[in-house]
Every structure is written in structure tokens, then in C-alpha cells.
C-alpha positions in Angstrom: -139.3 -82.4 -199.0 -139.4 -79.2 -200.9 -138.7 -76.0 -199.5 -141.8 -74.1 -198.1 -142.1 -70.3 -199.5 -142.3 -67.4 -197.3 -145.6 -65.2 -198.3 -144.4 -61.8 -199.6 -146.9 -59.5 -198.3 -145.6 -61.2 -194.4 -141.6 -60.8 -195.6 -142.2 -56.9 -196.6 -144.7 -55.9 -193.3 -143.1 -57.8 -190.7 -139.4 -58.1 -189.0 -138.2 -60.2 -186.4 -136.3 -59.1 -183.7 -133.2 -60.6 -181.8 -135.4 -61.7 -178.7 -137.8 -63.7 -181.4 -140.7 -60.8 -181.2 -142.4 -59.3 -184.5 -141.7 -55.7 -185.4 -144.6 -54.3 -187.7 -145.4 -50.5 -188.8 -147.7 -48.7 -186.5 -151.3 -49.1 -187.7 -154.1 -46.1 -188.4 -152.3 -44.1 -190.3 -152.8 -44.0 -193.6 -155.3 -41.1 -194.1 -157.1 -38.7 -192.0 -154.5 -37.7 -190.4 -155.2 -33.7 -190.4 -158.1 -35.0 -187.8 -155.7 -36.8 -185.5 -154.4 -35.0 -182.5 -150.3 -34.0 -183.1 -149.7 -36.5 -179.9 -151.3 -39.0 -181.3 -149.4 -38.6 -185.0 -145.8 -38.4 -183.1 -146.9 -41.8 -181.1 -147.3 -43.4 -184.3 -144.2 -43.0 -186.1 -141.6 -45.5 -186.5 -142.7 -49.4 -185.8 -144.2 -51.6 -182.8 -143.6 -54.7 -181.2 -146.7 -57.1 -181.9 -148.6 -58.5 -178.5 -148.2 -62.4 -178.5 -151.8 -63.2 -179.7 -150.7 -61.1 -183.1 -147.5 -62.5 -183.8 -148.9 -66.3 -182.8 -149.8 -66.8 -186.5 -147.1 -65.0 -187.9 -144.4 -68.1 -187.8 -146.6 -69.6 -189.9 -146.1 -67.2 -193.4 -142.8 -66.8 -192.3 -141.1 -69.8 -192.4 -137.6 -69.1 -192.3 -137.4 -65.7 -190.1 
């Protein structure tokens, strides 16, 4: 049986971690940011740990992670 492929878009957005969670970048933050309280920027930076309904379907495009 041939290999399956990982889908690219999943390989570059997502990362998984020692414990078998999904890392991802935090969401809502791509514009409108000068509208967005300074809290509310700092608690964005950086990456998050996906809930387990998320990363259920993640597995799936990601073959091989």
C-alpha cells in the first residue's frame, strides 16, 4: 500500500507536542488589532494547545506526526 501524504497547509499550522496534543498559533489576530485591548494582544502571542474536540480531526491530515 502506498504511502498516504500529509496535507501541507496541516504540516505548516500545526505541531505535535511530546504528550500527543496539537500546538497551533493563537487565532484573531491578523488585523484590527489597534482596536484590541493591549491585554488582550500580549495573551495572544506565541501558540496554544488545541481543546480535544479541535485536534480530533487533526490525525487525520497528519498522518505521520
Amino acid at each position: 500500500m502506498p504511502k498516504m501524504k500529509t496535507k501541507s497547509s496541516a504540516k505548516k499550522r500545526f505541531k505535535l507536542t511530546a504528550s500527543g496534543k496539537f500546538k497551533a498559533p493563537q487565532a484573531n489576530k491578523q488585523h484590527n488589532m489597534r482596536k484590541r485591548s493591549k491585554r488582550q494582544i500580549r495573551n495572544q502571542r506565541g501558540t496554544d494547545v488545541l481543546p480535544k474536540v479541535e485536534a480530533r480531526r487533526i490525525p487525520a491530515y497528519m498522518p505521520y506526526a
